[in-house]
C-alpha positions in Angstrom: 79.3 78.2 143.4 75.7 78.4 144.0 74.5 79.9 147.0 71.5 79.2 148.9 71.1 82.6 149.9 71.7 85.7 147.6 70.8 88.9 149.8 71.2 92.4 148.6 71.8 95.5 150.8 74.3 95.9 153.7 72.6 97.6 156.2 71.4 96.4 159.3 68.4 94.3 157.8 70.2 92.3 155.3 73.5 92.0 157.9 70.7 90.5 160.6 69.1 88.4 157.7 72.7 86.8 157.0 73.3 86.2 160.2 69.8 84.1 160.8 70.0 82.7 157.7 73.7 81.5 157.7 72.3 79.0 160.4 69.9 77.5 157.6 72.3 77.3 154.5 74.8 79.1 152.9 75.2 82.9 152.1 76.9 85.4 150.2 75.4 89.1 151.0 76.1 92.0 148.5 76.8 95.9 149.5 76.8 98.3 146.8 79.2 100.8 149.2 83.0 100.9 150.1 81.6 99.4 153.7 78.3 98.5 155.5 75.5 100.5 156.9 76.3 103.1 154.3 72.9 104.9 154.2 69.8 105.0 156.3 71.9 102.5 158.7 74.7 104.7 159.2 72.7 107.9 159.7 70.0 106.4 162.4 68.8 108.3 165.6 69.6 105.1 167.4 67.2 105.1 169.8 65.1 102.0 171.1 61.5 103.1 171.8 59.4 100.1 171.5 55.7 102.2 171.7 56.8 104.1 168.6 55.2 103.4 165.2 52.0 101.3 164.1 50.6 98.1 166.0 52.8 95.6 163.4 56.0 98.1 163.8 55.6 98.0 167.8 54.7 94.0 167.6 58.4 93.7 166.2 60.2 96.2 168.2 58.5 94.1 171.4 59.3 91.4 169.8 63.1 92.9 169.6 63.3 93.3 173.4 64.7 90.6 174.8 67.7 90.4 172.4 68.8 93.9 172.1 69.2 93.9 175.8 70.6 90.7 176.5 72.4 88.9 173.5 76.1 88.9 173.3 76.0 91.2 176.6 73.0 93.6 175.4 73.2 96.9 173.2 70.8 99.0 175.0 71.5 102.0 177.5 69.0 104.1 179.0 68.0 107.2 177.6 64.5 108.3 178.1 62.3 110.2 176.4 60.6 113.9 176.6 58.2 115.4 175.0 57.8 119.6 175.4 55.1 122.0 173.9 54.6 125.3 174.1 51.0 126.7 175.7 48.7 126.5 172.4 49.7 122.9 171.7 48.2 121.5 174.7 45.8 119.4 172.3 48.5 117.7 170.6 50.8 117.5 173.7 48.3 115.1 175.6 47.5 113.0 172.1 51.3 112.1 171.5 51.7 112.2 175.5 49.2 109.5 175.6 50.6 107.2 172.2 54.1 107.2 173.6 52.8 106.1 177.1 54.7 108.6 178.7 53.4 110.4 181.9 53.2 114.6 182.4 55.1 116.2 185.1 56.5 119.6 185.8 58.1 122.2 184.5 60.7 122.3 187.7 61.2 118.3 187.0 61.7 118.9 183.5 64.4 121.6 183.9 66.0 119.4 186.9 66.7 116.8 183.9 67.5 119.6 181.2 68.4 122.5 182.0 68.3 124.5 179.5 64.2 124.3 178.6 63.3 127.5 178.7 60.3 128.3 181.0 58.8 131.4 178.9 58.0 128.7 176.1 57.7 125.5 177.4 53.9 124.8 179.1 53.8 120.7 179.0 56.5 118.4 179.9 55.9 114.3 179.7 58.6 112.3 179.9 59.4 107.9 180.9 62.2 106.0 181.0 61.2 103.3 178.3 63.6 104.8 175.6 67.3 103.6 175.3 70.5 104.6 173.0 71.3 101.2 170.5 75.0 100.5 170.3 74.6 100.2 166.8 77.9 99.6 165.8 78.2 96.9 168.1 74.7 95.7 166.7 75.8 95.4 163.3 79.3 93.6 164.2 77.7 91.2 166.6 75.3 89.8 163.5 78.2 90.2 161.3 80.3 87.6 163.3 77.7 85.4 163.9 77.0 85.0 160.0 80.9 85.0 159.2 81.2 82.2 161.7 78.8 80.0 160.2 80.8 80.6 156.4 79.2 83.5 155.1 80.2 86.3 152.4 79.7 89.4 153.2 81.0 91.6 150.2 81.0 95.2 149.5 81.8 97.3 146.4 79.3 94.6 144.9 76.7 96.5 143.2 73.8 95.0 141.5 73.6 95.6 138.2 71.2 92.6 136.8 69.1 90.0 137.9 67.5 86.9 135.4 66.1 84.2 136.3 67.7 80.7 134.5 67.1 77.0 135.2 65.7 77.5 138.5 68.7 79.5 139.5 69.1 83.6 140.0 71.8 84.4 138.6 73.0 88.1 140.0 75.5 90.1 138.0 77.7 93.1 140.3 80.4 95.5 139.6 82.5 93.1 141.3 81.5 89.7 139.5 78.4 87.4 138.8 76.5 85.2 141.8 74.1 82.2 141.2 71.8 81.6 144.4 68.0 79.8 144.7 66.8 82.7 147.3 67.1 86.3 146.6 66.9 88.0 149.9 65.6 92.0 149.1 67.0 94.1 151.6 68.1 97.4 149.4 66.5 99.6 151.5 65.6 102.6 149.1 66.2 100.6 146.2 64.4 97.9 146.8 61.9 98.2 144.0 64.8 98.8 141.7 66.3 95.3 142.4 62.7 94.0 142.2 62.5 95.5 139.2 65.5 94.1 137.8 64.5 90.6 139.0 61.1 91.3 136.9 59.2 91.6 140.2 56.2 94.2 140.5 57.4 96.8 142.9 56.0 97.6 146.1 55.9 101.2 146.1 58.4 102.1 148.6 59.1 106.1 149.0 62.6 107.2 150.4 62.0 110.2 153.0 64.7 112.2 153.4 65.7 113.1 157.1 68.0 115.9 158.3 70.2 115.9 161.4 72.9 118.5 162.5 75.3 118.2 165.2 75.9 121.0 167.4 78.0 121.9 170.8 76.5 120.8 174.3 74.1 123.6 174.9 75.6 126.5 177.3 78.9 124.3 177.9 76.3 121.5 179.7 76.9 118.0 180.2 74.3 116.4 178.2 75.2 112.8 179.0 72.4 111.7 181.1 69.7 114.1 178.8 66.6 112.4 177.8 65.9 112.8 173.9 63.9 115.6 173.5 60.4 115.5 171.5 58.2 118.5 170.0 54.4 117.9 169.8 53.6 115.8 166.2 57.9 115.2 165.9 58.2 118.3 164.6 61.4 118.0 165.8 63.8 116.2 167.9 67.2 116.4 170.1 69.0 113.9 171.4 72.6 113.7 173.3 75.5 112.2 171.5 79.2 112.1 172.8 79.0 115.4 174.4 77.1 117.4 172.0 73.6 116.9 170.7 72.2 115.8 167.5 68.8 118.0 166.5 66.5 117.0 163.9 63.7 119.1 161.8 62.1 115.4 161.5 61.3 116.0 157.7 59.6 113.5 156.0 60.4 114.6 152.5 59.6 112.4 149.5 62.8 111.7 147.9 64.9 109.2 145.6 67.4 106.9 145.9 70.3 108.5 146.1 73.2 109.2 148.7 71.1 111.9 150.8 72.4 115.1 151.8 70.6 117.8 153.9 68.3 120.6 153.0 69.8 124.0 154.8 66.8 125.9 154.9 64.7 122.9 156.4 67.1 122.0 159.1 67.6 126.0 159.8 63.8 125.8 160.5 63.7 122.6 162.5 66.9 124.3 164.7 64.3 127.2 165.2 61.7 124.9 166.4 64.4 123.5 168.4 65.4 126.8 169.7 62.2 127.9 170.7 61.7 126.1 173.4 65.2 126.1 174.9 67.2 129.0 176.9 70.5 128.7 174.9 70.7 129.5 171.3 72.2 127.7 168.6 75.8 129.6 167.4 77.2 126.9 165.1 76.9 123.4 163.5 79.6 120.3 164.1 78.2 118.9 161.7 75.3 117.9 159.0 73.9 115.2 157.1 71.0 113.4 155.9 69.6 109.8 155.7 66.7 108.1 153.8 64.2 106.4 155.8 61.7 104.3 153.4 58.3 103.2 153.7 55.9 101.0 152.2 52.7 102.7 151.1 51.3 102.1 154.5 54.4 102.7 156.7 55.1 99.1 157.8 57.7 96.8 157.3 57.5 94.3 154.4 58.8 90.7 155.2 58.2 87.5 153.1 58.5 85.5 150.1 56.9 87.6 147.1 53.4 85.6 146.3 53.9 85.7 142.4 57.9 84.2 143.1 58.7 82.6 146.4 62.1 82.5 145.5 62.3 86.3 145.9 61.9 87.6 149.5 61.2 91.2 150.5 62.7 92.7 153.6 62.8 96.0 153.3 60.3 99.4 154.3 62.1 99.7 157.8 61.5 103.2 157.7 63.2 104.5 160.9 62.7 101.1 163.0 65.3 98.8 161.7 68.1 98.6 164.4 64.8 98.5 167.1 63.0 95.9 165.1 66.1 93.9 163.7 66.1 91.2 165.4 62.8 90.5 165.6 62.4 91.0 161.5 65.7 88.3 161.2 64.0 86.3 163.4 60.8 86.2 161.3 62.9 86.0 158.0 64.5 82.9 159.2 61.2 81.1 160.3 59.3 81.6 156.6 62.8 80.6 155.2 63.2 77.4 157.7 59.4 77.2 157.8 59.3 77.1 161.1 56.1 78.7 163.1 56.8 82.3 163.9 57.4 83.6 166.7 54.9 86.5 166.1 51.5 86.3 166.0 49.6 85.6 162.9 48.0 88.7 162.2 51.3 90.0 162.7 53.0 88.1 160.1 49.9 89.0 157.9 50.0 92.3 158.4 53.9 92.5 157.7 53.8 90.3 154.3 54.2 91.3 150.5 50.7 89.7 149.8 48.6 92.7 151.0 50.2 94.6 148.4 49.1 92.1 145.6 
């Protein structure tokens, strides 16, 4: 049966792209994993900060608002966000103070909201309330029943293994059988130029970062519920509460592969000592590790639209670490140049986030 949508990659932008497009015709989407949201997906921060990334990246996450917080009930809770630095980064402090629009107070208010920053290290404090935890899980199951309801396929243990183009048709071969469809949707995350590749489409250039995270015990037996995430200057590193412990990050942005990531022990033991530097309790053992790929297009923004040597191919992929915040905003956009409907977005926006400025 031929499709009119083929899209490849489970995570959160090709489960939001099936849902939009499931209105327009029909779709099957194919996971190469046991279940969805596998990789960079499953691993995310989940944090909603709409003033984070560049101009096109926060036009999307605006753009994103509205629904995260009020479809199907809303998926947002607040959070906040802080931002610490010790004395000689007072430079950098008031730079990223000033880009994340957040406003300087205290050392006494910062320590009323998290009580364990440690007042021998910590000089600058900023902090707002414009940051909120994503229900992701809920996220991903809301767009998954809204494209199951309107008849589509969502399969996993369906990995791509070719692509060819025949009598106007792709025709899509998997580990779990062969698909024919007149759109190919690309949302493989870090693979995307491989599937590209496959469909004899010039790649992008996208470059998988890898990203640590370790999970460790509420610091000093302290209820961290109602914590802010915590920053360092430049996202050196970052903290943020999680059901009763707290997830810390070295923020690496190494160059990587494909591949089911793991973490790096020696870089996450130096972003828990940045982390540790600036608190009061120290860290005494890990819950747990892991690592997640967060890939970007040569100039870190999102790439959304029909490929200009084949319109039959779209690219949605690049999310980098904004795809829950910018979902449904990039679905939204994906469905309008699909429907050809106008955009919601501006059109400098929609320039700035298409294939074509690679070509």
């Amino acid at each position: 049966m031929t499709r009119d949508f083929l899209i490849i990659g489970g995570g959160i932008a090709g489960i939001s792209a099936a849902a939009r497009l499931s209105h327009l015709g029909t779709v099957t989407l194919l996971e190469a994993e046991d279940h969805f949201a596998h990789h960079a997906s499953g691993r995310s921060a989940a944090l909603f900060e709409p003033n984070y990334g560049l101009p096109p990246v926060v036009a999307l996450s605006q753009a994103s608002d509205h629904w995260l917080r009020e479809a199907n009930g809303g998926v947002l809770s607040p959070r906040g966000f802080m931002l610490v630095a010790g004395p000689e980064e007072e430079v950098d402090f008031r730079a990223d103070a000033s880009d994340l629009g957040l406003d300087p107070i205290g050392l006494d208010a910062a320590q009323a909201m998290v009580p364990v920053l440690n007042p021998a290290t910590v000089a600058f404090a900023a902090h707002a309330s414009h940051a909120w935890d994503i229900d992701t899980d809920r996220l991903l199951q809301d767009f998954a029943r809204e494209a199951r309801g309107n008849g589509a396929e969502l399969l996993t243990r369906s990995r791509v293994t070719a692509i060819r183009r025949e009598a106007g048709f792709w025709q899509v071969e998997t580990a779990a059988g062969a698909h024919e469809g007149r759109m190919i949707v690309n949302a493989a995350g870090p693979w995307a130029d491989e599937v590209a590749a496959m469909a004899g489409i010039a790649p992008i250039g996208f470059t998988p970062l890898r990203r640590s995270m370790a999970r460790i015990p509420a610091p000093a037996g302290h209820d961290t519920r109602g914590w802010p995430l915590l920053m360092g200057v430049r996202e050196s590193w970052y903290a943020k509460p999680d059901a009763g412990a707290l997830i810390v990050s070295p923020s690496e942005q190494d160059p990587s592969h494909p591949h089911d990531a793991w973490p790096d022990d020696m870089v996450l033991a130096e972003g828990l000592a940045r982390y540790e530097a600036m608190v009061s309790a120290p860290v005494t053992r890990l819950l747990a590790s892991w690592a997640g790929l967060r890939t970007f297009a040569p100039d870190r923004v999102l790439v959304i639209g029909p490929d200009p040597a084949e319109p039959g191919f779209f690219w949605l992929a690049g999310q980098g670490g904004y795809g829950f915040q910018t979902s449904a905003a990039a679905s939204r956009l994906v469905a309008d140049l699909v429907g050809g409907g106008v955009p919601e977005l501006d059109p400098a926006t929609v320039s700035a986030l298409s294939p074509a400025r690679f070509r």
